[in-house]
DRENDO-1510 file (C-alpha; in Angstrom, 1 decimal, always signed):
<recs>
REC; n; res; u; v; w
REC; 1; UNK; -3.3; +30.2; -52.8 .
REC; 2; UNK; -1.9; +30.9; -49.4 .
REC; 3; UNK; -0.6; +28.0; -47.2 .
REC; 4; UNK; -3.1; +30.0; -44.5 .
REC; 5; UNK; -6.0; +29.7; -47.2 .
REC; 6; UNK; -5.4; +25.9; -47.9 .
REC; 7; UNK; -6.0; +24.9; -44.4 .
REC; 8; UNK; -8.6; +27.1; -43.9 .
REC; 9; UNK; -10.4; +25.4; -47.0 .
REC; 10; UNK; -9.5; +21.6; -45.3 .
REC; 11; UNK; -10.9; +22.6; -42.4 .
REC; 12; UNK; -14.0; +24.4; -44.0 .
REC; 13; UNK; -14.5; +21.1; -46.1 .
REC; 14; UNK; -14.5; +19.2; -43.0 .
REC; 15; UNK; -16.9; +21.3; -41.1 .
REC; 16; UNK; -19.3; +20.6; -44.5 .
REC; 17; UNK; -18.8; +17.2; -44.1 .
REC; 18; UNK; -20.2; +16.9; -40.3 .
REC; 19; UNK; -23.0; +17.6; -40.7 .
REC; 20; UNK; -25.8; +18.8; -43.2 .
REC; 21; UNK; -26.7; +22.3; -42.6 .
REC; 22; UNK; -24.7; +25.2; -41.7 .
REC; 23; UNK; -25.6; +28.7; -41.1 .
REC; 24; UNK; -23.2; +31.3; -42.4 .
REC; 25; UNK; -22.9; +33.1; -39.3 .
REC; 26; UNK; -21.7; +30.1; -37.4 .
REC; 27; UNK; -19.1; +28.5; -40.2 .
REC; 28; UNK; -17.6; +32.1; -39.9 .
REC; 29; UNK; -17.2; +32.0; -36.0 .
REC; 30; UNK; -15.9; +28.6; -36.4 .
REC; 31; UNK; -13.1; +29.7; -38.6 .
REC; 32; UNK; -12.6; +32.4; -37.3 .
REC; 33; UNK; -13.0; +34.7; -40.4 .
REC; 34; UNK; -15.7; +37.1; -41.9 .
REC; 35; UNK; -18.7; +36.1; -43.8 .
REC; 36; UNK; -17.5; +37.6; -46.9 .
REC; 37; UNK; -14.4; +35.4; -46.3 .
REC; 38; UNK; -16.6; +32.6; -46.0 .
REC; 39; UNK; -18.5; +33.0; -49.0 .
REC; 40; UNK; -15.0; +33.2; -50.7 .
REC; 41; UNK; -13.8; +30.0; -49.7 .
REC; 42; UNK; -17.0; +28.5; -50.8 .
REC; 43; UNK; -16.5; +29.4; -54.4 .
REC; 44; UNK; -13.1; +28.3; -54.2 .
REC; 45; UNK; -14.2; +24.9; -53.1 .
REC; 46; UNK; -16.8; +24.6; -55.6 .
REC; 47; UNK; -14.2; +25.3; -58.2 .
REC; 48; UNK; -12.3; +22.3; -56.9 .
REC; 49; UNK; -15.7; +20.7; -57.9 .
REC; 50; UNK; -17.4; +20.5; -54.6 .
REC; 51; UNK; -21.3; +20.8; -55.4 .
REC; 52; UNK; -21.6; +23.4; -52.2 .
REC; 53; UNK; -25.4; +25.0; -52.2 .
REC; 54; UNK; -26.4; +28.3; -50.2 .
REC; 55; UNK; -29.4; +29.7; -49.4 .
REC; 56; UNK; -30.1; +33.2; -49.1 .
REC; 57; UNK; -31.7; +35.6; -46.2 .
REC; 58; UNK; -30.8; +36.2; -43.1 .
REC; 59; UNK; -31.1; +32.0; -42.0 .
REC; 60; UNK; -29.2; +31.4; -44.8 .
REC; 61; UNK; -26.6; +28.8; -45.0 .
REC; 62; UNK; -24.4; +26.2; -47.0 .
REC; 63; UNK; -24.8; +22.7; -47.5 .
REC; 64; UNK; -22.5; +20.0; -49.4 .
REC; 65; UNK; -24.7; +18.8; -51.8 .
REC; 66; UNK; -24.4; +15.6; -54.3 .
REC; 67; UNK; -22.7; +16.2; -57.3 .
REC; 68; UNK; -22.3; +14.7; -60.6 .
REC; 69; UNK; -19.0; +13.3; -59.4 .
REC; 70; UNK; -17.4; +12.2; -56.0 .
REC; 71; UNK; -14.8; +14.5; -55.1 .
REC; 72; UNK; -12.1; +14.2; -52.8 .
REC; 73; UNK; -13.0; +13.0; -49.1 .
REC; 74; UNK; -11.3; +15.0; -46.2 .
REC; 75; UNK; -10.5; +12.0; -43.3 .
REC; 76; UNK; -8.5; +12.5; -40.4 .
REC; 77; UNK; -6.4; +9.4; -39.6 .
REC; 78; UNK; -9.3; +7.4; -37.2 .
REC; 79; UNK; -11.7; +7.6; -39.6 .
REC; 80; UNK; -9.8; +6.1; -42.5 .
REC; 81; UNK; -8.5; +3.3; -40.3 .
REC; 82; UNK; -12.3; +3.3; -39.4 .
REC; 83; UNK; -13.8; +3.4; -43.0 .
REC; 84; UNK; -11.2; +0.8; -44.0 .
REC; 85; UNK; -12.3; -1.6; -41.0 .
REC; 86; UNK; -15.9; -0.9; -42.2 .
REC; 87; UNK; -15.4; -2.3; -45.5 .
REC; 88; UNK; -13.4; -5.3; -44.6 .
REC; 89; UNK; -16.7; -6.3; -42.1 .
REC; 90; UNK; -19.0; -4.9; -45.4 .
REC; 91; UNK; -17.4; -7.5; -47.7 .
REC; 92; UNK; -18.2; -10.3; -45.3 .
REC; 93; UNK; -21.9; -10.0; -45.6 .
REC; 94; UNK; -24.9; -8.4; -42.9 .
REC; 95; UNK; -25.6; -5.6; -45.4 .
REC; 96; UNK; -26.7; -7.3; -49.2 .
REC; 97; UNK; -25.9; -5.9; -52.3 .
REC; 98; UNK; -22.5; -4.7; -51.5 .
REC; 99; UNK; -19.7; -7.2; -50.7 .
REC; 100; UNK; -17.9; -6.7; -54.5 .
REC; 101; UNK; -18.0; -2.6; -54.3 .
REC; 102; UNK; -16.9; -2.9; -50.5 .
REC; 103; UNK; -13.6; -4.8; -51.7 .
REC; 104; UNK; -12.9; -2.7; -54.9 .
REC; 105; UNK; -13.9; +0.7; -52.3 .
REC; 106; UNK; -11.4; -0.9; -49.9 .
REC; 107; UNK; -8.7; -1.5; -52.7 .
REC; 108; UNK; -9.1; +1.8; -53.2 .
REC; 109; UNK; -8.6; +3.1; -49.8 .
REC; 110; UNK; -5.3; +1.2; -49.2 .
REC; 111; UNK; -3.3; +2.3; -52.4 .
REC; 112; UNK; -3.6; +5.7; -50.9 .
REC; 113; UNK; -3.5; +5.4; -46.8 .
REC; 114; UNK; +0.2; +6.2; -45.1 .
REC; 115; UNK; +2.3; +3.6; -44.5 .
REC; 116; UNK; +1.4; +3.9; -40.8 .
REC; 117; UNK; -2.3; +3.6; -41.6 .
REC; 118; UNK; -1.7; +0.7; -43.5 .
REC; 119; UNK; -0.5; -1.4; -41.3 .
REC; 120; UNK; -2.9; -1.1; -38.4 .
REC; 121; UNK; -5.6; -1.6; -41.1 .
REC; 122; UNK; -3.1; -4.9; -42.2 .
REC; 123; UNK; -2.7; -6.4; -38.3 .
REC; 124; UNK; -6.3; -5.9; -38.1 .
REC; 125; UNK; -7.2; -8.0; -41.3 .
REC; 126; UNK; -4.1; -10.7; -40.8 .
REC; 127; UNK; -4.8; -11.2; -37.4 .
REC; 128; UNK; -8.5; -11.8; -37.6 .
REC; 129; UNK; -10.6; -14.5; -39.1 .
REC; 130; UNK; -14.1; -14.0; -40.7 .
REC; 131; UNK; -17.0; -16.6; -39.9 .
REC; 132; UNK; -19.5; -16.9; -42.2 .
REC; 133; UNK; -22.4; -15.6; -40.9 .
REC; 134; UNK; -26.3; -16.6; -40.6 .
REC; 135; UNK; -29.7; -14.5; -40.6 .
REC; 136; UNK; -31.2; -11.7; -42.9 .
REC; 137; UNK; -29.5; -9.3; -44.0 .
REC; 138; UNK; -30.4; -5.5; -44.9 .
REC; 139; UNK; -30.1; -3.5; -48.5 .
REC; 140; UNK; -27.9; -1.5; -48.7 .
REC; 141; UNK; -30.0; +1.6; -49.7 .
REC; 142; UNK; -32.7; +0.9; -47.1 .
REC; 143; UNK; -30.4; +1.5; -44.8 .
REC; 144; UNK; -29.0; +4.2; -46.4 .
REC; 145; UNK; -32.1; +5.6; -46.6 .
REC; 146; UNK; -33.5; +4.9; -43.3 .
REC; 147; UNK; -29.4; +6.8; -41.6 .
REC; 148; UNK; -29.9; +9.9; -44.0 .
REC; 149; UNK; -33.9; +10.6; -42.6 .
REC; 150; UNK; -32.4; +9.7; -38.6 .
REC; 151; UNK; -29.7; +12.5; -39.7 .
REC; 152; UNK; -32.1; +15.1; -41.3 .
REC; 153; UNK; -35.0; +14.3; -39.0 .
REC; 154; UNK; -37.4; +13.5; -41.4 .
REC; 155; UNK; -40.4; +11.5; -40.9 .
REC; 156; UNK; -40.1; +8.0; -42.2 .
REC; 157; UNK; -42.9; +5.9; -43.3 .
REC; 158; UNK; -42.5; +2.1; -44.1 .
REC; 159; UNK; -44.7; -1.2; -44.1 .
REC; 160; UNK; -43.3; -3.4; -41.5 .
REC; 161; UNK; -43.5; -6.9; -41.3 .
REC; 162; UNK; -44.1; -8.4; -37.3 .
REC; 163; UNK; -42.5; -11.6; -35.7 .
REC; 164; UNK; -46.1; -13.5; -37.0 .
REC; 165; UNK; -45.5; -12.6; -40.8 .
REC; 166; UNK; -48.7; -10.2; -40.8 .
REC; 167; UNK; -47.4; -6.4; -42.1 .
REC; 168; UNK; -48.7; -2.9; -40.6 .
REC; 169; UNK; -48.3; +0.4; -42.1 .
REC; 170; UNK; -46.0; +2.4; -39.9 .
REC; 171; UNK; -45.5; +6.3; -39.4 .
REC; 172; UNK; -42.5; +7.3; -37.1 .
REC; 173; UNK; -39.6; +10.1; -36.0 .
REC; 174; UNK; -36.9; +8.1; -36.8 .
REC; 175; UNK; -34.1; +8.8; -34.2 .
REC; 176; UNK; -31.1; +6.6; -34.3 .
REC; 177; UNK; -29.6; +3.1; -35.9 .
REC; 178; UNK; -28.1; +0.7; -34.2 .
REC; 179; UNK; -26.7; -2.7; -35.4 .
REC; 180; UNK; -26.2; -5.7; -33.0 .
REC; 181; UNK; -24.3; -8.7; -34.2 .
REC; 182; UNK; -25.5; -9.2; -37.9 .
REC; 183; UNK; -29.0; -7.3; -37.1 .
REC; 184; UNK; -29.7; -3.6; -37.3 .
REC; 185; UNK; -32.6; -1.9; -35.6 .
REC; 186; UNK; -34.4; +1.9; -35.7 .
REC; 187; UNK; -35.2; +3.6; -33.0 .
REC; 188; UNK; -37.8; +5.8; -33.6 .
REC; 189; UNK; -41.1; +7.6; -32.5 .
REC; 190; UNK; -43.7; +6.0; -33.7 .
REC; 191; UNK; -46.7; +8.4; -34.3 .
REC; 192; UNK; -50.2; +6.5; -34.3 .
REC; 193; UNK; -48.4; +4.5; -30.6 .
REC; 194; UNK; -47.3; +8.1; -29.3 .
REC; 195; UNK; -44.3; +6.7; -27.8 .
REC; 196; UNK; -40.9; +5.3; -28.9 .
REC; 197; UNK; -40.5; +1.6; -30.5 .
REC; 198; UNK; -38.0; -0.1; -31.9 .
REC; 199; UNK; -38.0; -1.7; -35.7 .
REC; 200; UNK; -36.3; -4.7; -37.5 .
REC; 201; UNK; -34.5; -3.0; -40.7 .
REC; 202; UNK; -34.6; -5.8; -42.5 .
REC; 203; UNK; -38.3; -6.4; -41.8 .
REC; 204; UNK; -38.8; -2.6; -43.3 .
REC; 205; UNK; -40.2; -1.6; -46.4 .
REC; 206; UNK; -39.4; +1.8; -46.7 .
REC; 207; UNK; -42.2; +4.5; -48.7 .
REC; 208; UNK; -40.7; +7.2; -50.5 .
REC; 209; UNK; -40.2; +10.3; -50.6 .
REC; 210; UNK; -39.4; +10.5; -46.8 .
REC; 211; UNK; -41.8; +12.7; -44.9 .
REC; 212; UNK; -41.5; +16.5; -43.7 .
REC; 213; UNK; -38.6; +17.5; -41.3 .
REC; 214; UNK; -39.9; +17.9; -37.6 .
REC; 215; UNK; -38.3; +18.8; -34.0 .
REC; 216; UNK; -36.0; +16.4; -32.4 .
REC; 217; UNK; -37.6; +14.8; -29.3 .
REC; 218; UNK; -35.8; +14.0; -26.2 .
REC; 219; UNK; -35.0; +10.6; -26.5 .
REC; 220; UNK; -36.3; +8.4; -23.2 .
REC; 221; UNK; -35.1; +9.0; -20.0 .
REC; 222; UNK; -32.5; +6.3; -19.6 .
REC; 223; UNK; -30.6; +6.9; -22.5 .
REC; 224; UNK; -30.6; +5.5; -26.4 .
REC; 225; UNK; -28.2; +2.6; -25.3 .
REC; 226; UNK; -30.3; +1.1; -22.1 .
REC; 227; UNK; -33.8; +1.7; -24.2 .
REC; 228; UNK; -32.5; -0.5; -26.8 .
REC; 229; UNK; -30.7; -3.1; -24.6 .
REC; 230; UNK; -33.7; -3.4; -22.9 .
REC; 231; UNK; -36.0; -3.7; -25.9 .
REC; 232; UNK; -34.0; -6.2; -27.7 .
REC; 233; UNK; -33.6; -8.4; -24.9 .
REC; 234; UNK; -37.6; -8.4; -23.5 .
REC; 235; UNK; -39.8; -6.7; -25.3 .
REC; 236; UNK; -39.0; -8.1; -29.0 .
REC; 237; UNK; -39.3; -11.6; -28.3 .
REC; 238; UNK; -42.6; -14.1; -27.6 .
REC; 239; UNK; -42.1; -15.9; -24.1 .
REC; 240; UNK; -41.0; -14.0; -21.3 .
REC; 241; UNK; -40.1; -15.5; -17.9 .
REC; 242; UNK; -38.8; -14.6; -14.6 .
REC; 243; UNK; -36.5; -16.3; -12.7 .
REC; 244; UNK; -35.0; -15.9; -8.7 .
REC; 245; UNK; -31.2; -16.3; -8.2 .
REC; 246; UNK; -29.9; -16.7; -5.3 .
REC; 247; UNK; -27.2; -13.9; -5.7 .
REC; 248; UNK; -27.6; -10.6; -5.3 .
REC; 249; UNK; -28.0; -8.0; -7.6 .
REC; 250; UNK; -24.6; -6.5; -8.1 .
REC; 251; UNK; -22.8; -9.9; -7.9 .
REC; 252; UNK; -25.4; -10.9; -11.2 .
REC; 253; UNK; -24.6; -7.5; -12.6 .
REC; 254; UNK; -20.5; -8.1; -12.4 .
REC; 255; UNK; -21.4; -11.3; -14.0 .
REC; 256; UNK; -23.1; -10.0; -16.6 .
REC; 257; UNK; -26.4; -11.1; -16.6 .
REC; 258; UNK; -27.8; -8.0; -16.7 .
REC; 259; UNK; -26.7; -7.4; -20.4 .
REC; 260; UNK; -28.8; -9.9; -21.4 .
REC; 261; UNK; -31.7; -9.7; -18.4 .
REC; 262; UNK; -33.4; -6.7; -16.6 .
REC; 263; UNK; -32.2; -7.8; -13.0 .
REC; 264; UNK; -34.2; -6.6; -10.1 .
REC; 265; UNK; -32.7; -6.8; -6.8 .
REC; 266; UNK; -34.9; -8.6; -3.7 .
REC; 267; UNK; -32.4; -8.6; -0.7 .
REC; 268; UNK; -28.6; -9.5; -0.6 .
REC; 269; UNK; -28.3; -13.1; -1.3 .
REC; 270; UNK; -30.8; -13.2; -4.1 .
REC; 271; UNK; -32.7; -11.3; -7.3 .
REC; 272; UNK; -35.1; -11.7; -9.9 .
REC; 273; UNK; -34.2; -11.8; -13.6 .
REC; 274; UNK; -36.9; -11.2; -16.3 .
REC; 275; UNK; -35.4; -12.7; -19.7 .
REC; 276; UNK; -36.7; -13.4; -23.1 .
REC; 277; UNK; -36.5; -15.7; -26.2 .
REC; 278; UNK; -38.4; -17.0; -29.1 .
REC; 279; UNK; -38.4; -20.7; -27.6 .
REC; 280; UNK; -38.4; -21.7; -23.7 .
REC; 281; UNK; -35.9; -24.4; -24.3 .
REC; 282; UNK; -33.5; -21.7; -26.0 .
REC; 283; UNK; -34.2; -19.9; -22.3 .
REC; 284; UNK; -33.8; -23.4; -20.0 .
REC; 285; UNK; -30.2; -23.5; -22.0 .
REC; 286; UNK; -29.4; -20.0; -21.5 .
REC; 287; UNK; -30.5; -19.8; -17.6 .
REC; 288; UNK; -28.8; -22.9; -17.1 .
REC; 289; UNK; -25.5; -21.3; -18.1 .
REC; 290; UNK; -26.0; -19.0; -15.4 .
REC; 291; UNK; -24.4; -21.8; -13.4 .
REC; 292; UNK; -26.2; -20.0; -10.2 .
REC; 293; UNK; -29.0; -21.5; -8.2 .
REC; 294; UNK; -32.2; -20.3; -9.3 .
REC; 295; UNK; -35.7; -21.3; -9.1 .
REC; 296; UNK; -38.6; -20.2; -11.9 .
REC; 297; UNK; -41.3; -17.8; -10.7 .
REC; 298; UNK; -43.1; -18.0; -14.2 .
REC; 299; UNK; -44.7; -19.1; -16.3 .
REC; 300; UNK; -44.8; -23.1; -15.2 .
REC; 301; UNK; -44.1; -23.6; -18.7 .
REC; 302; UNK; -40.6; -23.3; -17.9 .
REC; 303; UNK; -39.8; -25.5; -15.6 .
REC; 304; UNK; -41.6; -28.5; -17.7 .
REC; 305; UNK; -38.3; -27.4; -20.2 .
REC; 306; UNK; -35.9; -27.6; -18.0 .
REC; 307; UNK; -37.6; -31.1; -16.2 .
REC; 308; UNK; -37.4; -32.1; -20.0 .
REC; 309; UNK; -33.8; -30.6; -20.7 .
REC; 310; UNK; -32.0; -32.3; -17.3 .
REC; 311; UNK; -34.1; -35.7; -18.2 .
REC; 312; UNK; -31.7; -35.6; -21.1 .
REC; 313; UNK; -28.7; -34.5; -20.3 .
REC; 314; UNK; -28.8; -37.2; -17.4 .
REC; 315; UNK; -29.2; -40.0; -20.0 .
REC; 316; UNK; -26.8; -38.0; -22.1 .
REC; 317; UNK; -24.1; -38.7; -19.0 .
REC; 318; UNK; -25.6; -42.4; -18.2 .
REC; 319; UNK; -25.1; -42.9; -21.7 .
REC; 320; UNK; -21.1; -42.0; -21.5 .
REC; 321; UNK; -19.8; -44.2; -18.5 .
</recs>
């Protein structure tokens, strides 16, 4: 085999491995090559045990399918610093079920990464220091499951369980996963609402066998990252409040209120912040670290927490001298 032919296989290996589906047509533009040349290649690589299937016709195509053994990976040096960083955080816990095969995976990993590679993955694990963590965490193969139907676009049905413990049968588009601290959420389209929503994974119980493939839909307006900011910080939570400060809106932006808060601005010297939490006294503490002047809109609720909250840190500084 032909040095030429070698890295035309490495880099036909790491087309397969980008995404699912590939038409025939396209992998041969992409490498520049003829489709017979193409088809070649792929019986090459299936003799080097790569479980490669193809479908016929003129929308025909090849997809790297499951096999009956793992063969080789093909990463480029980011993304096996980037797996190897992904194990470490695995082993500490937020996914359940597979701390041991993250460290044996990660063992793995490092008896063959470059010297170079190494190291970087080395400062980063010497030079850090795990906390244990609190809160649910998520199985691994739900969330394997729920990341292969966002990647296919396959409909996803699951029974979900809602902050007040009651469960509701759920039919969406999923669309894209997203983890925050030790929490992971799906965005998604949810059918019966008609409109996009955003799900607890750990509160999901997925149905099997995933649902039919169907169109991607244009996700909203603002973009996947401010939908979800904005849903995880108001609409997932059970008291919501609004608050003026007396800054204006960019200053509370450059602070950075606004990754926590929608802020709306009213004039110069002064916005409104809608912000929510699970308990108002979590909220008093949080606006009061704000350390801006402020003065609660609604609900009245509010301000008997923070009456309640400056009664006791008052006695709590009485109580010092």
């Amino acid at each position: 085999m032909t040095t030429t032919t070698s890295s035309r296989l490495l880099r036909l290996l790491s087309l397969l491995q980008m995404r699912k589906d590939w038409p025939g047509a396209e992998l041969a533009d992409r490498l520049e090559v003829s489709a017979r040349t193409v088809r070649r290649d792929v019986d090459r690589l299936r003799e080097l045990g790569y479980p490669i299937q193809a479908t016929m016709g003129t929308g025909g195509g090849y997809q790297l399918g499951a096999g009956a053994a793992l063969p080789p990976l093909l990463l480029d040096d980011d993304e096996a610093v980037a797996v190897a960083v992904g194990l470490r955080t695995a082993a500490q816990g937020g996914v359940s079920g597979i701390e041991e095969t993250s460290v044996r995976a990660l063992a793995k990993l490092l008896q063959v990464l470059p010297s170079r590679l190494r190291r970087r993955v080395d400062a980063l694990g010497t030079f850090t220091v795990p906390m244990p963590g609190r809160g649910p965490t998520v199985e691994a193969d739900v969330l394997a499951l729920v990341a292969g139907a966002c990647r296919d676009g396959e409909r996803l049905r699951f029974d979900y369980e809602r902050h007040d413990g009651t469960t509701s049968r759920r039919v969406t588009e999923p669309h894209r996963l997203v983890s925050r601290g030790r929490l992971w959420y799906l965005m998604a389209w949810d059918n019966e609402r008609d409109d996009w929503r955003t799900f607890r994974v750990d509160r999901m119980r997925p149905l099997t066998p995933t649902g039919p493939r169907v169109p991607p839909r244009d996700p909203p307006e603002q973009g996947v990252a401010a939908y979800m900011a904005e849903r995880m910080n108001l609409h997932m939570w059970t008291e919501r409040a609004r608050v003026r400060l007396f800054i204006g809106a960019r200053e509370a932006v450059e602070r950075g209120i606004a990754e926590y808060a929608r802020v709306e601005p009213v004039d110069d010297s002064s916005c409104v912040v809608e912000v929510a939490s699970d308990s108002l006294m979590v909220m008093a503490c949080y606006l009061a670290m704000y350390d801006v002047e402020m003065r609660v809109e609604e609900p009245g609720e509010l301000r008997e927490e923070m009456r309640t909250l400056a009664a006791r840190l008052h006695r709590a500084a009485d109580g010092g001298d």
